[in-house]
C-alpha positions as CSV (number, residue, x, y, z in Angstrom):
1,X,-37.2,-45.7,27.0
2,X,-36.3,-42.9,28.8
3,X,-35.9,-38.7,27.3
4,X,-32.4,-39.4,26.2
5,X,-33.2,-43.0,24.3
6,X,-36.1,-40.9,22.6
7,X,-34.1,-37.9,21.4
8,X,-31.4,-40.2,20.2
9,X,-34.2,-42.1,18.1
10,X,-35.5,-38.6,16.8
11,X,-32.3,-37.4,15.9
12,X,-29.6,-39.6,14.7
13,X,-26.8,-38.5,12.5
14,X,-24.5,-41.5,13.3
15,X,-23.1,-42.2,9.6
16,X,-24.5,-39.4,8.3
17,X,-22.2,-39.0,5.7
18,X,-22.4,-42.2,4.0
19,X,-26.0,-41.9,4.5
20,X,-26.9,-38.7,2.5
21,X,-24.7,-40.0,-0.5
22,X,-27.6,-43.0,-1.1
23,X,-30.4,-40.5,-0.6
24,X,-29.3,-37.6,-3.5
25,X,-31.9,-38.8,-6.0
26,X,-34.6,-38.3,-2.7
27,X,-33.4,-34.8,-1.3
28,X,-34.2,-33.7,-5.3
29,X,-37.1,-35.1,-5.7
30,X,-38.2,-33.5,-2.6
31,X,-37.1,-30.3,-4.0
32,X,-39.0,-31.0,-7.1
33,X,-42.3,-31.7,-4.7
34,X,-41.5,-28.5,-2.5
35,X,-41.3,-26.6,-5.7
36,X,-44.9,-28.2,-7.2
37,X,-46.0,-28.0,-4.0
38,X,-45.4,-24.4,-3.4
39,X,-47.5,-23.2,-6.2
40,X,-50.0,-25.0,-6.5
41,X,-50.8,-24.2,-2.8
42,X,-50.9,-20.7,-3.4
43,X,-53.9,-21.0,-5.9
44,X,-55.6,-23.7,-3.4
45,X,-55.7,-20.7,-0.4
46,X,-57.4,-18.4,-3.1
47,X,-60.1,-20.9,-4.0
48,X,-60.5,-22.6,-0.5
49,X,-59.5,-25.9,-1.4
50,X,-58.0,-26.9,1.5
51,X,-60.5,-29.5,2.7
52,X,-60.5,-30.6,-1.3
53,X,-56.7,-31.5,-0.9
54,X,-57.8,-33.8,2.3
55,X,-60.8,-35.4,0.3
56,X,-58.2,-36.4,-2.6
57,X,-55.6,-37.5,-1.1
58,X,-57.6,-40.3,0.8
59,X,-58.6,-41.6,-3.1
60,X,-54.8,-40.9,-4.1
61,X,-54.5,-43.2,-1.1
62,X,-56.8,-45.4,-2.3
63,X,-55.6,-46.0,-5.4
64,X,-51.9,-46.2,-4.2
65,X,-53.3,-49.7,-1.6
66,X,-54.9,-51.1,-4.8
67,X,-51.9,-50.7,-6.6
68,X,-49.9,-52.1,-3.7
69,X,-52.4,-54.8,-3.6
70,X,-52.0,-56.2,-7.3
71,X,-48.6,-55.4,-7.6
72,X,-48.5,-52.4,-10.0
73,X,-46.9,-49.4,-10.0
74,X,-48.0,-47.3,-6.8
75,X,-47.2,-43.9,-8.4
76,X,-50.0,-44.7,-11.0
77,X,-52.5,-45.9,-8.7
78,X,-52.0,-43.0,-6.4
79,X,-52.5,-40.8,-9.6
80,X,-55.2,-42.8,-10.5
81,X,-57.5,-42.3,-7.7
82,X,-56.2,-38.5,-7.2
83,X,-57.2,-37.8,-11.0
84,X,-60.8,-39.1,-10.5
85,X,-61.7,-37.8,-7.4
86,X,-60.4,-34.4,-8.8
87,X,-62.7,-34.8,-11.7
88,X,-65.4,-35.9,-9.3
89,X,-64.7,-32.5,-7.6
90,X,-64.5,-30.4,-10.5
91,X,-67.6,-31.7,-12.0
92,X,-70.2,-32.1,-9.0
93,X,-68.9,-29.3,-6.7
94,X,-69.8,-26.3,-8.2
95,X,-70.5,-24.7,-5.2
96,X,-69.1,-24.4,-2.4
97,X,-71.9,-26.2,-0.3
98,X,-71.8,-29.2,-2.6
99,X,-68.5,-29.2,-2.9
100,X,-67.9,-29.7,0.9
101,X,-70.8,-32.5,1.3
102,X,-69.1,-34.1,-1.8
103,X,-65.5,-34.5,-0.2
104,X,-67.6,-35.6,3.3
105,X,-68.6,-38.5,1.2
106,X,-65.4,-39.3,0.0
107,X,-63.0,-39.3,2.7
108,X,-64.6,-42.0,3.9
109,X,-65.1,-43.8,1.3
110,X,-61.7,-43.8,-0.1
111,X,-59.7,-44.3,3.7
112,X,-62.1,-47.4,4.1
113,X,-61.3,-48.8,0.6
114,X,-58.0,-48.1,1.3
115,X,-57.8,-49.7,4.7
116,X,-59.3,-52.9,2.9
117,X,-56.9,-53.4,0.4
118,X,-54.2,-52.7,3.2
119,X,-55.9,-55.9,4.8
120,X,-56.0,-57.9,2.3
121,X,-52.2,-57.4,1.7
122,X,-50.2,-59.9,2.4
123,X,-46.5,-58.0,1.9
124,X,-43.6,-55.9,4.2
125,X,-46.0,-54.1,6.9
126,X,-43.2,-51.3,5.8
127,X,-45.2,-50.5,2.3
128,X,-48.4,-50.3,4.4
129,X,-47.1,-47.9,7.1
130,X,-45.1,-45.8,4.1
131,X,-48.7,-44.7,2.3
132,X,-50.1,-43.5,5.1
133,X,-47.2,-41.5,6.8
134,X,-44.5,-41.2,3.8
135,X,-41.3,-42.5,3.9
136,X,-37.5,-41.8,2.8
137,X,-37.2,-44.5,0.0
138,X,-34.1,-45.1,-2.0
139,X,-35.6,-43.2,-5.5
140,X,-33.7,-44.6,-8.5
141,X,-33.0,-42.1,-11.8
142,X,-35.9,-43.3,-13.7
143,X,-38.2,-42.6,-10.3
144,X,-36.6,-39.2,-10.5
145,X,-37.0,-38.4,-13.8
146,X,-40.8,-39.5,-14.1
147,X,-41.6,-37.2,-10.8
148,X,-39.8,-34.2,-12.4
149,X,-41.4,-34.8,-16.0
150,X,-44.8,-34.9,-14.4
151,X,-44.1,-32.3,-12.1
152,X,-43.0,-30.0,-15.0
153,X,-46.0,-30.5,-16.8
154,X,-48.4,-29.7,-14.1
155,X,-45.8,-26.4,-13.8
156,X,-46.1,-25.8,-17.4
157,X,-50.0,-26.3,-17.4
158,X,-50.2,-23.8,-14.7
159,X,-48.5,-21.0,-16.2
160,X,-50.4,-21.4,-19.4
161,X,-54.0,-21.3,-17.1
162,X,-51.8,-18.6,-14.4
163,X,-54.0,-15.1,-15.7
164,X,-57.3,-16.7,-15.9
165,X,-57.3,-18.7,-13.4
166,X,-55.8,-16.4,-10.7
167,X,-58.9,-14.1,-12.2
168,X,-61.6,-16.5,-11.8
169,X,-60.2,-17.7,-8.6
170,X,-60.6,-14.1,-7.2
171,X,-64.1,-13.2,-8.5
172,X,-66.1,-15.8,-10.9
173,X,-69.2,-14.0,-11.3
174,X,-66.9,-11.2,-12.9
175,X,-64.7,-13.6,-14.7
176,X,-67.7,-15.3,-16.0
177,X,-69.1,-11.9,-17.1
178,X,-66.3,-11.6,-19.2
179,X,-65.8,-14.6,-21.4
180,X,-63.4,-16.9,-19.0
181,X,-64.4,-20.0,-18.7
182,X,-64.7,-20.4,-15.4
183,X,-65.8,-24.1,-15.3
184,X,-63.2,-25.3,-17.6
185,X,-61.1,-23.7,-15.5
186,X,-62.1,-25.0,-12.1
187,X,-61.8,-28.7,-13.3
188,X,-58.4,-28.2,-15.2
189,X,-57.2,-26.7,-12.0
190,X,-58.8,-29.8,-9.7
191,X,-56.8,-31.9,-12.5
192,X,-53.6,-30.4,-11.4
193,X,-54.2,-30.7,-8.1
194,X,-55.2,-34.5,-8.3
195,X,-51.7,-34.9,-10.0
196,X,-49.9,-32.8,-7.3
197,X,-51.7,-34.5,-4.6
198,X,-50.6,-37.8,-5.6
199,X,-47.2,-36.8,-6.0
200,X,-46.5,-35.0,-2.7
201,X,-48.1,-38.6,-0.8
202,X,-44.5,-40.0,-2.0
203,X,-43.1,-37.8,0.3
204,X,-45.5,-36.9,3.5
205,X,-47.9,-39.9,2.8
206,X,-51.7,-39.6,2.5
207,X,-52.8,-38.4,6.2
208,X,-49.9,-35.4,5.9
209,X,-50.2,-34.6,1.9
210,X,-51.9,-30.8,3.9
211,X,-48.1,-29.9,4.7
212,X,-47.1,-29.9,1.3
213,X,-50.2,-28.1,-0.4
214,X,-52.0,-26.2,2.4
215,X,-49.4,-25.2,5.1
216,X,-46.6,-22.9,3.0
217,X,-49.1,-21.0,1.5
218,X,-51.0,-20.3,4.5
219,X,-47.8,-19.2,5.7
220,X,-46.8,-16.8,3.2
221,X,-50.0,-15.2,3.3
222,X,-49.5,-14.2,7.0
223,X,-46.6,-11.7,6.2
224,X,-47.0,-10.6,3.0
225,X,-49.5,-9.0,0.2
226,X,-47.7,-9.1,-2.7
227,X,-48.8,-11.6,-4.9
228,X,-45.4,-12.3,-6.4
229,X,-44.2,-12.7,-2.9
230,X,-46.7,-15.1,-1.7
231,X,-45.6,-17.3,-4.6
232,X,-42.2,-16.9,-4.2
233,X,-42.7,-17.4,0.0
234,X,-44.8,-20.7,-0.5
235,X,-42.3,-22.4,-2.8
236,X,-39.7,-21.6,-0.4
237,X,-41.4,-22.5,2.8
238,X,-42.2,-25.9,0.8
239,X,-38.9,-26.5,-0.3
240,X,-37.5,-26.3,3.3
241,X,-40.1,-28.1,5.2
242,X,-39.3,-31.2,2.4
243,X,-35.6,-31.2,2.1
244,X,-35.5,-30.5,5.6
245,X,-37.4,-32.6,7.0
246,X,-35.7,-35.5,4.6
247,X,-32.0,-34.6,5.9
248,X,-33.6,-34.5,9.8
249,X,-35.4,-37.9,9.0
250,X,-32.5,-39.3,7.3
251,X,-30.6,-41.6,10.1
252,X,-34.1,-42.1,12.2
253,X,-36.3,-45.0,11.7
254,X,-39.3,-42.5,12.3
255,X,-41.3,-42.1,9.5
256,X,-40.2,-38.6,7.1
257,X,-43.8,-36.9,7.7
258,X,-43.4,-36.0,11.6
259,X,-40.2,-34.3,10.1
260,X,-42.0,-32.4,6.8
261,X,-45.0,-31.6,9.1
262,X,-43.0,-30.2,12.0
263,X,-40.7,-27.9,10.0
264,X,-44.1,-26.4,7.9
265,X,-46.0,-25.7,11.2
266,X,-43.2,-24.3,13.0
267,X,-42.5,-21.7,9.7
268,X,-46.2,-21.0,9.7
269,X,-46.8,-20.4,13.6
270,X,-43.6,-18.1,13.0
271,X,-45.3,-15.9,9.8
272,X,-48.1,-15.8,12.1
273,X,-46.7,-14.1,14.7
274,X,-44.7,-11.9,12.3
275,X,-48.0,-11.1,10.6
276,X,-49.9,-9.9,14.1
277,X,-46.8,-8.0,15.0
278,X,-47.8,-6.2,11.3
279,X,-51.2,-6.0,12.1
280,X,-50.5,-4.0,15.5
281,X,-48.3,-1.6,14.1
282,X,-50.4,-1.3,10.7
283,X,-47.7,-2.1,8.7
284,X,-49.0,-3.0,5.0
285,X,-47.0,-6.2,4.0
286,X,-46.7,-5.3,0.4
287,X,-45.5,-1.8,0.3
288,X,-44.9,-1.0,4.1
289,X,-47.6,1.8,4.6
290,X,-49.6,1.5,7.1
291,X,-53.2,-0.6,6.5
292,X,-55.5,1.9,6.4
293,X,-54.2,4.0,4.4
294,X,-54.0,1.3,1.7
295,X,-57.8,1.5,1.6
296,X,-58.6,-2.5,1.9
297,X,-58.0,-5.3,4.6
298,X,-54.4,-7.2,3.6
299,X,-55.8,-10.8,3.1
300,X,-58.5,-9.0,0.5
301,X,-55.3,-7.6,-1.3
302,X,-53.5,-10.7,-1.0
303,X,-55.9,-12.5,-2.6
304,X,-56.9,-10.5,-5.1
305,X,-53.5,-9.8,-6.3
């Protein structure tokens, strides 16, 4: 296969028109994952989660092979396993230290049960490949409907826990101090992210699910300070990198993940280099003064807004 075979495979948008009229119900549902995706990621950077999201996702992934293996309903496996080892999270991992020897025990643990189930699996090698890496499936209305009813309620949940929890994810000795219950908090939260992490492995698959929950935020918090921004940033660099990388993907027979992943790295190695050419020239992201006059470092105010 020579450079021109291997472009053509990467990018072909022979038919494309018939194409993206059987894949409508997919391109929303990735919007609806983007969206999730996009805030939830903003409140895993301020509680550095981001090696949580990798520890859950091989349990989601887990419980999505165990499904596939008895013939249920992969969307509730995956939940399944995300849920508990969310709770296992919330309830063991208090901090920080234990939290990271915990998810060191699972990964392992969940990607070798999951592997085993994938063995013992006697169906379309297609369904195995599509868990790990993600997959452009044809998502009927009922599909649809469930993924945006779940994903509004984690939405929902999240705006009702939004003041506390951004408070106790900034400081929770002071939060504490003052009546929040920081706990209940942390394993509502690890809840929430169980249920997003499950979701977003329809799209990316397990080994990716990062691009979805980690990446946009990261991103967002490169260029800008303002709280509201970083929200509003993350959702919109998730959005993109999902229905993006579903209309690139959609007349390949590569897998939809390189495609997701790509796009995501690609806006965050460009924030980056937007946010050093700030840096240099002490420009404040939120209001545009210069950083020293705004009398703390930008990622400090970033967070703590």
């Amino acid at each position: 296969m020579d450079f021109g075979d291997i472009l053509h495979t990467i990018f072909n948008f022979e038919d494309y028109g018939e194409l993206l009229a059987l894949v409508q119900n997919s391109i929303w549902a990735g919007a609806v994952l983007g969206l999730l995706g996009g805030l939830v990621g903003t409140f895993v950077m301020k509680r550095d989660l981001a090696f949580a999201v990798h520890g859950i996702s091989e349990l989601s992934f887990a419980g999505a092979a165990f499904a596939l293996l008895v013939g249920a309903d992969i969307i509730f496996g995956s939940l399944a396993g995300s849920v508990a080892a969310a709770l296992l999270l919330g309830l063991m991992g208090v901090r920080a230290r234990d939290k990271n020897s915990i998810i060191g025990v699972i990964m392992p643990f969940g990607l070798g049960l999951g592997i085993l189930f994938l063995a013992l699996y006697q169906g379309r090698a297609a369904n195995k490949f599509g868990l790990l890496t993600g997959q452009i499936v044809s998502v009927d209305t009922v599909q649809l409907q469930m993924l945006a009813g779940t994903a509004v309620v984690v939405m929902i949940a999240l705006a009702i826990l939004w003041r506390p929890l951004n408070f106790a994810s900034v400081d929770p000795e002071m939060a504490e101090a003052r009546g929040v219950p920081v706990r209940g908090l942390a394993i509502a939260f690890m809840v929430l992210l169980g249920i997003s992490v499950a979701l977003s492995i329809q799209i990316v698959g397990a080994l990716l699910v990062l691009a979805l929950l980690i990446t946009p935020a990261a991103a967002a918090l490169r260029v800008t300070t303002s709280p509201r921004l970083v929200v509003l940033l993350s959702v919109l660099f998730a959005t993109a990198s999902t229905v993006g990388g579903i209309l690139l993907a959609l007349g390949s027979r590569i897998p939809i993940s390189p495609y997701v992943t790509t796009l995501s790295f690609l806006i965050y190695v460009v924030c980056r280099i937007i946010g050093n050419v700030r840096t240099k020239r002490g420009i404040n992201g939120r209001t545009g003064i210069p950083l020293q006059a705004a009398g703390r470092p930008a990622e400090d105010r970033a967070v703590a807004g």
